[in-house]
C-alpha positions in Angstrom: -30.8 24.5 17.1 -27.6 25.3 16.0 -27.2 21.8 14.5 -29.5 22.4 12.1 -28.8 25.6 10.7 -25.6 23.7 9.4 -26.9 20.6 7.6 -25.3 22.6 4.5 -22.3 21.0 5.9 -23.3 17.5 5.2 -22.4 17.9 1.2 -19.7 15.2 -0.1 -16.4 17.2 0.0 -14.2 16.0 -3.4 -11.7 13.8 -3.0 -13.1 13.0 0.4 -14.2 9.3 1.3 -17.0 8.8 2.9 -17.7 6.5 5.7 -20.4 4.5 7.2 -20.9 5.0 11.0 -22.7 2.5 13.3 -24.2 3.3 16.4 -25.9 0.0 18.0 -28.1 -0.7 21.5 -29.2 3.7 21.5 -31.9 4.4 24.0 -34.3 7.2 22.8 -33.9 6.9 19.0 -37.2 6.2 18.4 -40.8 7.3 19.3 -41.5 3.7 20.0 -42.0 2.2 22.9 -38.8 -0.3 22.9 -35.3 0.9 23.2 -32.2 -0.6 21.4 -32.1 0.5 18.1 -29.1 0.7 15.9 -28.6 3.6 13.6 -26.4 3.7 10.1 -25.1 7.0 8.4 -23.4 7.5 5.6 -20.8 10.6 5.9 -17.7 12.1 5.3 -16.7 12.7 9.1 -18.5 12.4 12.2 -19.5 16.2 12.3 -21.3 15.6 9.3 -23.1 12.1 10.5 -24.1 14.0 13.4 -25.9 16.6 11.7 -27.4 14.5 9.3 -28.9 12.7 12.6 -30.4 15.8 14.2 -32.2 16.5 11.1 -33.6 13.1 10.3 -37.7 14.0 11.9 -38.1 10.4 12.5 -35.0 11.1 15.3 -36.3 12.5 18.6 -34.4 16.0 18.9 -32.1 16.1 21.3 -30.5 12.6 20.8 -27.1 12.1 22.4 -24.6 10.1 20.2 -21.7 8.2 22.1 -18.8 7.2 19.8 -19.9 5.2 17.0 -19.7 1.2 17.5 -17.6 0.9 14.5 -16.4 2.6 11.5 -15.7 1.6 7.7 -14.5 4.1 4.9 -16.5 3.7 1.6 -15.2 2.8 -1.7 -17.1 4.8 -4.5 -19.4 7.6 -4.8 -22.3 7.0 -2.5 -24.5 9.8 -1.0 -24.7 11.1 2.4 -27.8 9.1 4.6 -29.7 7.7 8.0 -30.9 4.5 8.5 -32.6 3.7 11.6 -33.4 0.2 13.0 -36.1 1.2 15.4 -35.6 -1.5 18.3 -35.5 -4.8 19.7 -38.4 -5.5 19.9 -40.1 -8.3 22.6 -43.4 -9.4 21.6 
């Protein structure tokens, strides 16, 4: 996968701020059963965040990302990351 072959990519560029991108209510982020996870990443663009998403192993391959719910910039130096909320949940 091409996507992969670039994580290199995914370094902090100086003097660039990074951002936090929120993607919330994704079908197929998971292996779990539910749907409707939400999905945080720390990066400097959305190029980058997307990268960083295709090779997180805990992300099904093949995950389409629509525009992110919302996006802050970051104050400070923080490093590049995923966090995924796995779903809603019912029972």
């Amino acid at each position: 996968m091409v996507l992969k072959k670039r994580l290199s990519m995914t370094v902090r560029i100086v003097g660039a701020r990074m951002k936090l991108f929120i993607w919330k209510d994704l079908d197929g982020l998971t292996f779990q059963w539910h749907d409707g996870g939400s999905l945080l990443v720390v990066a400097v663009s959305l190029e980058a965040a997307k990268l960083l998403v295709a090779n997180d192993e805990s992300i099904p391959d093949g995950l389409e990302l629509p525009e992110p719910a919302t996006v802050y910039e970051l104050a400070g130096e923080i490093a590049p990351s995923v966090v995924v909320f796995p779903d809603k949940g019912c029972c």
